[in-house]
Structure formats: C-alpha cells, structure tokens
KEPA-627704 format. One record per residue: residue number from 1; x, y, z of N, C-alpha, C in turn. Coordinates in Angstrom, 1 decimal. Layout:
N
(rec NUM (X Y Z) (X Y Z) (X Y Z)) ...
% end
This chain:
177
(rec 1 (-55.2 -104.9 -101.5) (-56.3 -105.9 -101.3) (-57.5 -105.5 -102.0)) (rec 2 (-58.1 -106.5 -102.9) (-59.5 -106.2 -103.4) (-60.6 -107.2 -102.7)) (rec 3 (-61.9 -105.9 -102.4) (-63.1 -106.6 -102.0) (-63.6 -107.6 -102.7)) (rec 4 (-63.7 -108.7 -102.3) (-64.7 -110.0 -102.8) (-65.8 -109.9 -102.7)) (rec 5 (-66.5 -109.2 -101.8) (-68.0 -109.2 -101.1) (-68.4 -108.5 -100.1)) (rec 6 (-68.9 -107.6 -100.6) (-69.7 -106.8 -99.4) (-71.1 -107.4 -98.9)) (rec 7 (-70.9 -107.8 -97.7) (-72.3 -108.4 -96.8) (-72.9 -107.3 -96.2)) (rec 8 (-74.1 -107.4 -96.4) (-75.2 -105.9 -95.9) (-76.6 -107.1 -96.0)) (rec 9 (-76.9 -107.4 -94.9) (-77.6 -108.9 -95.2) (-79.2 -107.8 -95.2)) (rec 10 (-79.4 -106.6 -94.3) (-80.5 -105.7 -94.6) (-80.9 -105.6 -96.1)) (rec 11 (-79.5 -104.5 -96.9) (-79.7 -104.0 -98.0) (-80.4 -105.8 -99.2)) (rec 12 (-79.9 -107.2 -98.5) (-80.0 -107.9 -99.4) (-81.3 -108.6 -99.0)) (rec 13 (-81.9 -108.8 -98.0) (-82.7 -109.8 -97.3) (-84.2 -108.2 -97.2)) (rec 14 (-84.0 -107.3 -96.8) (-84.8 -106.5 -95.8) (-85.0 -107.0 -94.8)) (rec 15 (-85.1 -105.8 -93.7) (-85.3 -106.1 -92.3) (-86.3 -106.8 -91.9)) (rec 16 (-87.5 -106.4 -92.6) (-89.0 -107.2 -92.5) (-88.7 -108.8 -92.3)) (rec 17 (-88.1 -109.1 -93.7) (-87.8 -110.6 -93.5) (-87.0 -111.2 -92.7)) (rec 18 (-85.9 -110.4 -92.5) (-85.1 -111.3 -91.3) (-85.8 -111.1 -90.0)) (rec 19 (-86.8 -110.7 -89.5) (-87.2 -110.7 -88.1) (-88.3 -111.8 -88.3)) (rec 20 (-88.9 -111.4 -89.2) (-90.0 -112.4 -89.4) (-89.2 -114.0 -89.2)) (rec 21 (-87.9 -114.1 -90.1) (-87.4 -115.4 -90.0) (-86.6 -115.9 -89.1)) (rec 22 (-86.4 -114.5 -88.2) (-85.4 -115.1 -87.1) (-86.8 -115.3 -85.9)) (rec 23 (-87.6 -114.8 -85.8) (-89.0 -115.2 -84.8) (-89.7 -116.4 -85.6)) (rec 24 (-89.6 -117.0 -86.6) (-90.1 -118.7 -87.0) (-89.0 -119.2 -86.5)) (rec 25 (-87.9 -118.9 -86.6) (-86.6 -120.3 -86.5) (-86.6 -120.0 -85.0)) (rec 26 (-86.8 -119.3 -83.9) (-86.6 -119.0 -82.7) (-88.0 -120.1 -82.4)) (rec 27 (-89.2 -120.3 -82.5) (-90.4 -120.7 -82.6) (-90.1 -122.1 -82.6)) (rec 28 (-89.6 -122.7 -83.9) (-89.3 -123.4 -84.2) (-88.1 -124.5 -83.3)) (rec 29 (-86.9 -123.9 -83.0) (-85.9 -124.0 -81.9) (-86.9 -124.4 -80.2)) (rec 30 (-87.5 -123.8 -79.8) (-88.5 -123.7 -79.1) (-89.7 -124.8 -78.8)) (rec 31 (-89.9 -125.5 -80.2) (-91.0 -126.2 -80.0) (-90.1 -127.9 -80.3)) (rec 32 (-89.1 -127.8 -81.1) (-87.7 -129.1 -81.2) (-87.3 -129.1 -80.0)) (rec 33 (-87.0 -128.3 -78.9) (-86.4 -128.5 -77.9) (-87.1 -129.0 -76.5)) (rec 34 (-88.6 -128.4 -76.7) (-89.3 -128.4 -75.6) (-90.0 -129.8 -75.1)) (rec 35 (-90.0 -130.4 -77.0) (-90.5 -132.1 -77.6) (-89.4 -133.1 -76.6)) (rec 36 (-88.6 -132.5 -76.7) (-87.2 -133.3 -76.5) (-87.0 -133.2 -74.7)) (rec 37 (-87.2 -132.1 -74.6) (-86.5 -132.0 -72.8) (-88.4 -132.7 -72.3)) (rec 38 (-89.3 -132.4 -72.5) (-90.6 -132.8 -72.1) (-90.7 -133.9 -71.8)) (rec 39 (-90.3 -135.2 -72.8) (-89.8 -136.5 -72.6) (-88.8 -137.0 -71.2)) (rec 40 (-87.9 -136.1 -71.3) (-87.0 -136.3 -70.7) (-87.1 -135.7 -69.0)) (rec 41 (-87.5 -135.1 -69.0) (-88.5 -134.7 -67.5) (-90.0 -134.9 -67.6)) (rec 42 (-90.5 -135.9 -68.2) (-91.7 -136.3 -68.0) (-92.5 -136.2 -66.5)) (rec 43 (-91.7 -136.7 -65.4) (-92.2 -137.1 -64.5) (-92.3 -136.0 -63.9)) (rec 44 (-91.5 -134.9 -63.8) (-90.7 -133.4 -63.2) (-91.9 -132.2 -63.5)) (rec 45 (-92.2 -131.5 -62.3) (-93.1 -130.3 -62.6) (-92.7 -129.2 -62.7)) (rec 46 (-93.1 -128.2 -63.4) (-92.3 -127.0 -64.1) (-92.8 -126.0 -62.8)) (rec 47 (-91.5 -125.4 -61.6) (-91.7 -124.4 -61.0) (-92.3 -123.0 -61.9)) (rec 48 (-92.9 -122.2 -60.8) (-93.6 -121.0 -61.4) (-93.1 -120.1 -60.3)) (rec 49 (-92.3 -118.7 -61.1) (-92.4 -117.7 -60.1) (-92.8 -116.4 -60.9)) (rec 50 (-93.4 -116.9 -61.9) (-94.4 -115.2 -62.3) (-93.6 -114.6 -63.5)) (rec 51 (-94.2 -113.3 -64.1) (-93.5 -113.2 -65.3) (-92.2 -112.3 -65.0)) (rec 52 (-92.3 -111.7 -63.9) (-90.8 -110.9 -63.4) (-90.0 -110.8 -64.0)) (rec 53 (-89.1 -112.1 -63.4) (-88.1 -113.1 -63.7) (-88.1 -113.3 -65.1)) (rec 54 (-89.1 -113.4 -65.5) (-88.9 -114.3 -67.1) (-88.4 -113.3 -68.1)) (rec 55 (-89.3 -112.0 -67.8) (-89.1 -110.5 -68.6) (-87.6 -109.7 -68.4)) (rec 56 (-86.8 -110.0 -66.8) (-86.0 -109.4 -66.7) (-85.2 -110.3 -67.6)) (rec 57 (-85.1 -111.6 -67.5) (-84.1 -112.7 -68.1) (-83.7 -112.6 -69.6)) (rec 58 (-85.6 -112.0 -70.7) (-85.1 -111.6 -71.8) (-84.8 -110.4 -72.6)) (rec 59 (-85.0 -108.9 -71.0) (-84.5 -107.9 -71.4) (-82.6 -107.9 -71.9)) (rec 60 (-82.6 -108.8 -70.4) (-80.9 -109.1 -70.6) (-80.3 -109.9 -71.5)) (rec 61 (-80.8 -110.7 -72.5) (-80.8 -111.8 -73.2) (-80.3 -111.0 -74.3)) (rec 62 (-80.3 -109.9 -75.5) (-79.4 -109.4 -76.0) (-78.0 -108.8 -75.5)) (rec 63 (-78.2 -108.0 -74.5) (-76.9 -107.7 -74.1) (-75.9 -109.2 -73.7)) (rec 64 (-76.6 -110.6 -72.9) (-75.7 -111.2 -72.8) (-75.3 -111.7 -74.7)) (rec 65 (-75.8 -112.0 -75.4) (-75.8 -112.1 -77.2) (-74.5 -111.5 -77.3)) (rec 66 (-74.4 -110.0 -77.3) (-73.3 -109.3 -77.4) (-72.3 -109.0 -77.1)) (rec 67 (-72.6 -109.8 -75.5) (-70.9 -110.2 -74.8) (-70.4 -111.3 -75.1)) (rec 68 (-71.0 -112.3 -75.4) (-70.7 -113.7 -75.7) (-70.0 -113.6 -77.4)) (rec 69 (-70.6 -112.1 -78.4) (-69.6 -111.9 -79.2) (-68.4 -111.7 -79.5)) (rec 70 (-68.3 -110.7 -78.1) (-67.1 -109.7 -78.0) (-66.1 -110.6 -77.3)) (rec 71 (-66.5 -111.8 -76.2) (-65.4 -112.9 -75.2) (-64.7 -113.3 -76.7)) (rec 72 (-65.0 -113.7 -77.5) (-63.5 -114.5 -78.1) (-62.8 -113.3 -79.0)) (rec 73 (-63.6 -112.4 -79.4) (-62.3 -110.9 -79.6) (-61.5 -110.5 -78.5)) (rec 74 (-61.9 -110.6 -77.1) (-60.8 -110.4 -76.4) (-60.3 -111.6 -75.8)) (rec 75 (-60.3 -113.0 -76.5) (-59.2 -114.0 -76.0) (-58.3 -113.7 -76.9)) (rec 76 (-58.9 -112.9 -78.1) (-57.7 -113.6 -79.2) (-57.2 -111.6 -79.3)) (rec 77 (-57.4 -111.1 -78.6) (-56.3 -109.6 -78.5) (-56.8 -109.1 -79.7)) (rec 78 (-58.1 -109.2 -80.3) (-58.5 -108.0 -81.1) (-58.9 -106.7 -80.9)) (rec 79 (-58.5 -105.6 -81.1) (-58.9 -104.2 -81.0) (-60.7 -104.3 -81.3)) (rec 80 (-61.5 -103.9 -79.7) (-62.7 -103.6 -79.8) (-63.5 -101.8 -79.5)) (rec 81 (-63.6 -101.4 -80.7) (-64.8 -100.2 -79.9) (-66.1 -100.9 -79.8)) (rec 82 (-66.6 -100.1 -78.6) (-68.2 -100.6 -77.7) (-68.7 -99.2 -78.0)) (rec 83 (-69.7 -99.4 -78.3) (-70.6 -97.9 -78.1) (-71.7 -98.3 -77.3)) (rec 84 (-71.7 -97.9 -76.2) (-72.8 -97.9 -75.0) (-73.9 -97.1 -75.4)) (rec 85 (-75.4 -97.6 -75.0) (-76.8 -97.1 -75.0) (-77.4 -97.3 -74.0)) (rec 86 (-78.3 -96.3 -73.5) (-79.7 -96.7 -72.3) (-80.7 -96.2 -73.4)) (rec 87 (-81.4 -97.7 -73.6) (-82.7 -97.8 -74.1) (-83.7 -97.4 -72.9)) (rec 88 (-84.5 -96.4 -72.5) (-85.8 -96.3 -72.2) (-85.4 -95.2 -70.9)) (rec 89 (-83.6 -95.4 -70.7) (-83.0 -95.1 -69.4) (-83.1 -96.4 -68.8)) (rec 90 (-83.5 -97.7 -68.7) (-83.4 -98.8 -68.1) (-82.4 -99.8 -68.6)) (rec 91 (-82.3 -99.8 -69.8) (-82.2 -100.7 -70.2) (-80.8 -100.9 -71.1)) (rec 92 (-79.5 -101.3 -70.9) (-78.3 -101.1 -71.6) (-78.2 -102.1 -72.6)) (rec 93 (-77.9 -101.3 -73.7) (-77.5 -102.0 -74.8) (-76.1 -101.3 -75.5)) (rec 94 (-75.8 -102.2 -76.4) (-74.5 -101.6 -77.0) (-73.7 -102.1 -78.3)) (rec 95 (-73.4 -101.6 -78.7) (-72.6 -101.9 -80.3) (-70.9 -101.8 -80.2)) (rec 96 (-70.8 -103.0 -81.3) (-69.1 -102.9 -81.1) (-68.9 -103.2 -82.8)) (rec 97 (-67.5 -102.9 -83.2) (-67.0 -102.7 -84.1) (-65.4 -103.5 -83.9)) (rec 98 (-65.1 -104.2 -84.8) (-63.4 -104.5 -84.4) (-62.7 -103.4 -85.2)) (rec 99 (-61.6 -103.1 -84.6) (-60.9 -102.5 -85.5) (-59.9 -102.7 -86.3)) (rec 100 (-59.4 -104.0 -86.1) (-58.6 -105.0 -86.9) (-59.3 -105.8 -87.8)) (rec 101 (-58.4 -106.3 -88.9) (-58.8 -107.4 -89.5) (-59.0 -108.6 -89.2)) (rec 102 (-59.9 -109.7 -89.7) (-59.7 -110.9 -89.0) (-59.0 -112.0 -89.8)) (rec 103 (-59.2 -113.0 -89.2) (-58.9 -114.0 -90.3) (-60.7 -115.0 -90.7)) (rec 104 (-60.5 -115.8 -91.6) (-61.7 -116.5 -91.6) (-62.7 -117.4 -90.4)) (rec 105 (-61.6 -117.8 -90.1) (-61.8 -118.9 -89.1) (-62.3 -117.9 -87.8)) (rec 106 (-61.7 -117.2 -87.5) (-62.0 -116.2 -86.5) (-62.9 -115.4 -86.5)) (rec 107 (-63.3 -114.9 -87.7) (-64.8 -114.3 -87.8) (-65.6 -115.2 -87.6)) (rec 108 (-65.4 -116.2 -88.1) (-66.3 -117.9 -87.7) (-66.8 -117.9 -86.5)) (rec 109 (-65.6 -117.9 -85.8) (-65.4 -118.0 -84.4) (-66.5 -117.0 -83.7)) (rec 110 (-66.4 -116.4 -84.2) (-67.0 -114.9 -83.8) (-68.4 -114.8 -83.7)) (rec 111 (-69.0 -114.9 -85.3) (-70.3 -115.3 -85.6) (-71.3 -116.3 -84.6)) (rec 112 (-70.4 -117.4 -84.2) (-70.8 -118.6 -83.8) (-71.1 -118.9 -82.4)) (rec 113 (-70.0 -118.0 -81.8) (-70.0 -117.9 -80.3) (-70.6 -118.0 -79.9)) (rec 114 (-72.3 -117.0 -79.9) (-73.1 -116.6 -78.9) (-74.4 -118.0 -79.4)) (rec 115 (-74.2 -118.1 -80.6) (-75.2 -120.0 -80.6) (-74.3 -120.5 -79.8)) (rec 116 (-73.2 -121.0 -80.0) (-72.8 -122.2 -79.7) (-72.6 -122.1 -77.9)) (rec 117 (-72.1 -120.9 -77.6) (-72.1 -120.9 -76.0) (-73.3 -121.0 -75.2)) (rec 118 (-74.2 -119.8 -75.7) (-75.8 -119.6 -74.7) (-76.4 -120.9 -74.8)) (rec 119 (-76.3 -121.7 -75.9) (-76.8 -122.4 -76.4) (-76.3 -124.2 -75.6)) (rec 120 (-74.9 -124.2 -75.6) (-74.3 -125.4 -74.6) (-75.3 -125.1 -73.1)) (rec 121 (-75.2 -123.5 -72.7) (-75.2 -123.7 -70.8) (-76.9 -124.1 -71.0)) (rec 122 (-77.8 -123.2 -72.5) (-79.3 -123.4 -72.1) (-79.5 -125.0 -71.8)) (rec 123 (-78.7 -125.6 -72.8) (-79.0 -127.4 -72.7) (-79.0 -127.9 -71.5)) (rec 124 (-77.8 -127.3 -71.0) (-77.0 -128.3 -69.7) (-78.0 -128.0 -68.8)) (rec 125 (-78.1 -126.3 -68.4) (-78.9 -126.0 -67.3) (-80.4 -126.3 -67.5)) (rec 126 (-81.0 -126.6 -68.6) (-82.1 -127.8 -69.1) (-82.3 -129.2 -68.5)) (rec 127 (-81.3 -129.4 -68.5) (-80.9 -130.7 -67.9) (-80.7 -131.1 -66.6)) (rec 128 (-79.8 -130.1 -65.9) (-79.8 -130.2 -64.4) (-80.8 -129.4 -63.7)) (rec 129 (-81.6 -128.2 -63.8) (-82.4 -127.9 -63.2) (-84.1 -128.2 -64.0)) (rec 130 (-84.4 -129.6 -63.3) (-85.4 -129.6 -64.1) (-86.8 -129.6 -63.8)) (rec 131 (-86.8 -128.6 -62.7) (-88.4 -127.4 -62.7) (-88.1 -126.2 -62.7)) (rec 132 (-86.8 -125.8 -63.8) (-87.4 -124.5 -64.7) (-86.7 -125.0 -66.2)) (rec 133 (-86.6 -126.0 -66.4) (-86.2 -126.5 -68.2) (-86.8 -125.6 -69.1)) (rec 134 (-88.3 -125.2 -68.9) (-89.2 -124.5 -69.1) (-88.4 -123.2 -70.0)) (rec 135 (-88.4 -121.9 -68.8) (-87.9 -121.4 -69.1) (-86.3 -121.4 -69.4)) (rec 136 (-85.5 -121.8 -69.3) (-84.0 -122.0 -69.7) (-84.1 -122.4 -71.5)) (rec 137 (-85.3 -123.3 -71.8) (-85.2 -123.3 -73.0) (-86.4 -122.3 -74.1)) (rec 138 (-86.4 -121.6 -73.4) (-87.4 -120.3 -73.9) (-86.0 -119.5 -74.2)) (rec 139 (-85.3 -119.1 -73.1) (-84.2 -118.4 -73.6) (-83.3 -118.8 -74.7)) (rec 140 (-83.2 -120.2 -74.9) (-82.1 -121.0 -75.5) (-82.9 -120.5 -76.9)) (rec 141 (-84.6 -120.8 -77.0) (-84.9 -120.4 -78.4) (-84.6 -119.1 -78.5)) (rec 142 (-85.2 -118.2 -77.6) (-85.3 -116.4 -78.1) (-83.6 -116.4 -78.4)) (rec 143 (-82.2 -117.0 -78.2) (-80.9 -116.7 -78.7) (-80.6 -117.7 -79.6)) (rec 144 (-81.4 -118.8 -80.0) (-81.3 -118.8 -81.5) (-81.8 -117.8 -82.4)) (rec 145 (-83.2 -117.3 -81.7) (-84.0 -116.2 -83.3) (-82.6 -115.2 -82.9)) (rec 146 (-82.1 -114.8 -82.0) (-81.1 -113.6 -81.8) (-80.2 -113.9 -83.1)) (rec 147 (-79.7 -115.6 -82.9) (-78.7 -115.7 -83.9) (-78.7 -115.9 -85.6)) (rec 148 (-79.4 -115.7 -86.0) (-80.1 -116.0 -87.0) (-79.5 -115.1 -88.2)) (rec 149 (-79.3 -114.0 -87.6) (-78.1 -113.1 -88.5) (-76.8 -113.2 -88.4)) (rec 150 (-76.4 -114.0 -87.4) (-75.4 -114.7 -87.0) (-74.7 -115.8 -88.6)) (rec 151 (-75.5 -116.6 -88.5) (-75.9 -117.5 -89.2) (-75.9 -117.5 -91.0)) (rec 152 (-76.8 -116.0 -91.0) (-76.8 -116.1 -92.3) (-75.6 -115.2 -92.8)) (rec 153 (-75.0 -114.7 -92.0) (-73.4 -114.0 -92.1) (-72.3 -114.9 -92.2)) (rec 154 (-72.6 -116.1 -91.3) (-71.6 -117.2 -91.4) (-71.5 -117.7 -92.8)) (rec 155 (-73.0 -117.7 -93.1) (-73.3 -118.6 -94.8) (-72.3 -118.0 -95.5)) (rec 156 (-72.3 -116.7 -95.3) (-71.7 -116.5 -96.8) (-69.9 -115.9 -96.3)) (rec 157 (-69.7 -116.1 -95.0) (-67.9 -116.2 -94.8) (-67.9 -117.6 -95.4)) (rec 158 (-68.4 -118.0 -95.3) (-67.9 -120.1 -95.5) (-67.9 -120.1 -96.7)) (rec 159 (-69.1 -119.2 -97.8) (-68.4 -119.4 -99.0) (-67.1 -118.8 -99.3)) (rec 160 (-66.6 -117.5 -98.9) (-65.3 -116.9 -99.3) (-64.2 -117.9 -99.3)) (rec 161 (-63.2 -117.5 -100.4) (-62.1 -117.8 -100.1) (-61.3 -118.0 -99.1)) (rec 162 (-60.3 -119.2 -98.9) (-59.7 -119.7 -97.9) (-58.9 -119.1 -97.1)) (rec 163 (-58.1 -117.7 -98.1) (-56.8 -117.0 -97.6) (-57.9 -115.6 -97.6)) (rec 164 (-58.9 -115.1 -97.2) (-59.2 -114.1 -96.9) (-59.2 -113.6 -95.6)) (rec 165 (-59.7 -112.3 -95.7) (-59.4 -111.2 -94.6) (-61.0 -110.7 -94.4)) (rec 166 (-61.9 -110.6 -93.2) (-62.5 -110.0 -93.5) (-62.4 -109.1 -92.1)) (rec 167 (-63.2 -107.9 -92.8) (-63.5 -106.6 -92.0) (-64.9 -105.9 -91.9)) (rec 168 (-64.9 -105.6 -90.8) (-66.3 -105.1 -90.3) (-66.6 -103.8 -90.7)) (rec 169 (-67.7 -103.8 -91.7) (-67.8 -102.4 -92.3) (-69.3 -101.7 -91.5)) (rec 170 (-69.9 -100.8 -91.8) (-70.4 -99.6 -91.3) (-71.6 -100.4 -91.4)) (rec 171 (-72.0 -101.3 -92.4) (-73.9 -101.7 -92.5) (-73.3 -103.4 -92.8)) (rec 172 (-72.1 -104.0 -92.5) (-71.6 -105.5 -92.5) (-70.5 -106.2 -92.5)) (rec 173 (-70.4 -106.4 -93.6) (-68.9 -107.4 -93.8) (-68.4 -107.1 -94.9)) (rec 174 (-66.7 -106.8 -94.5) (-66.4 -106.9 -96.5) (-65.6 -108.1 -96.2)) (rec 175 (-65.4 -108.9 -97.4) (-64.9 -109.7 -97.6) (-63.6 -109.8 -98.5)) (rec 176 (-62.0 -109.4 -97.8) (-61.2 -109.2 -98.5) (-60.3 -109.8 -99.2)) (rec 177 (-59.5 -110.0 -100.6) (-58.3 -110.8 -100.8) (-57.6 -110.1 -101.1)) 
% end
C-alpha cells in the first residue's frame, strides 16, 4: 500500500487558527440556533439555576465528544486503545487511537458522529424542554466549535479516493491505496 496523504491539520492550519476558527464557527452555531429556537419559544421563559450546572455540563462536554467517537468503533468491532487522563485530578479526559484500518465511509462515520449525534439530542431536547433551550443550545454550539476538526478531517477523506484505507497515525490521518 502507498500513502496518498498524510493529514496533520496542526502541522497544516496551526493550532492558533483552528481554535480561533472552531470558537467563531461555535459562536456562530450559537447565534443561528438561538434566532431560530427564540422564535419558536417566543412565549416560554428561560429557567435559571446558576452557573454550577452550566460549568459542570461543559467540563463534561468533551469527554461526552469522545465517547460519541469511539460508539460507532465499537458497533462496528474496531480495535480501540483509550489512554486515560485526570486533568487537575478532577477532571477525566482521554485519547484513543484505532488499531485497525478503516474503510472510507467508516472513518466518515466516525468523524461525523459526535456532530451529528450531540447535535440531533441538543435540537430535540431544545425543543421539548423549553425553559432551558437556552442552555441545551449553548452546548449544541460549544460541540460544534468541538467539531470543527472533525470537519476539516472529513474535508479532506471525501476528497480521497473511493477504494482507500485510512489509518490513524501519531499527529493524524494517513490516507492509504
């Protein structure tokens, strides 16, 4: 097999810019959504229980990111290492690596998951509980800015060829045929 493309979206973008761009498009996500549910609970008053709640919801808001990665590696029986962290001693985070190859559609899959899932329940539960829409779509933006590398990883599987393989390397993606 020869490499098509090695993705290292840091070495290509810098880190400066992708945070900067994933906190506009999260902002942005945020202020489209808020226009929209606002209308739609016009009449509805936004409960308040303090910033507690709101801070524990987006401590947790990457770790759930990262599980919502890892659910369709393990529907579809891919080999996962997790490397476990306590940030601060409070606070658990963690990294995973596949150990298998994928297919395209499945790295797709993969990339896409934690938009497309966090992102169905923030709508719905936007919808049905509507005195805290508020917050539910604060979260829904802060896991768009999450996904945003998501996204710009997807860009460039979608250009790869049709019959490729890709594999999760040490700083990204190689892109195999």
């Amino acid at each position: 097999m020869n490499c098509w493309k090695t993705i290292n979206l840091y070495k290509e973008f810098g880190i400066n810019r992708i945070y900067i761009l994933s906190m506009l498009t999260g902002m942005m996500a945020f202020i489209f959504f808020y226009l929209i549910f606002s209308m739609i609970h016009e009449a509805g008053t936004v409960k308040d229980h303090g910033i507690i709640p709101l801070v524990v919801g987006l401590v947790f808001l990457p770790t759930i990111h990262k599980l919502t990665h890892i659910l369709p590696l393990i529907l579809t029986n891919k080999r996962v290492k997790i490397n476990w962290k306590m940030n601060m001693g409070l606070f658990p985070t963690f990294s995973f690596r596949t150990r298998s190859k994928m297919s395209k559609t499945t790295s797709l899959f993969i990339l896409l998951a934690p938009a497309l899932l966090v992102t169905a329940a923030g709508l719905v539960s936007s919808y049905v509980f509507m005195g805290y829409y508020v917050y539910f779509l604060l979260f829904l933006s802060v896991n768009i800015g999450l996904s945003f590398t998501d996204f710009l990883y997807a860009s460039h599987v979608v250009k790869a060829p049709r019959k490729c393989i890709i594999e999760n390397a040490k700083d990204g993606y190689d892109i195999l045929i």
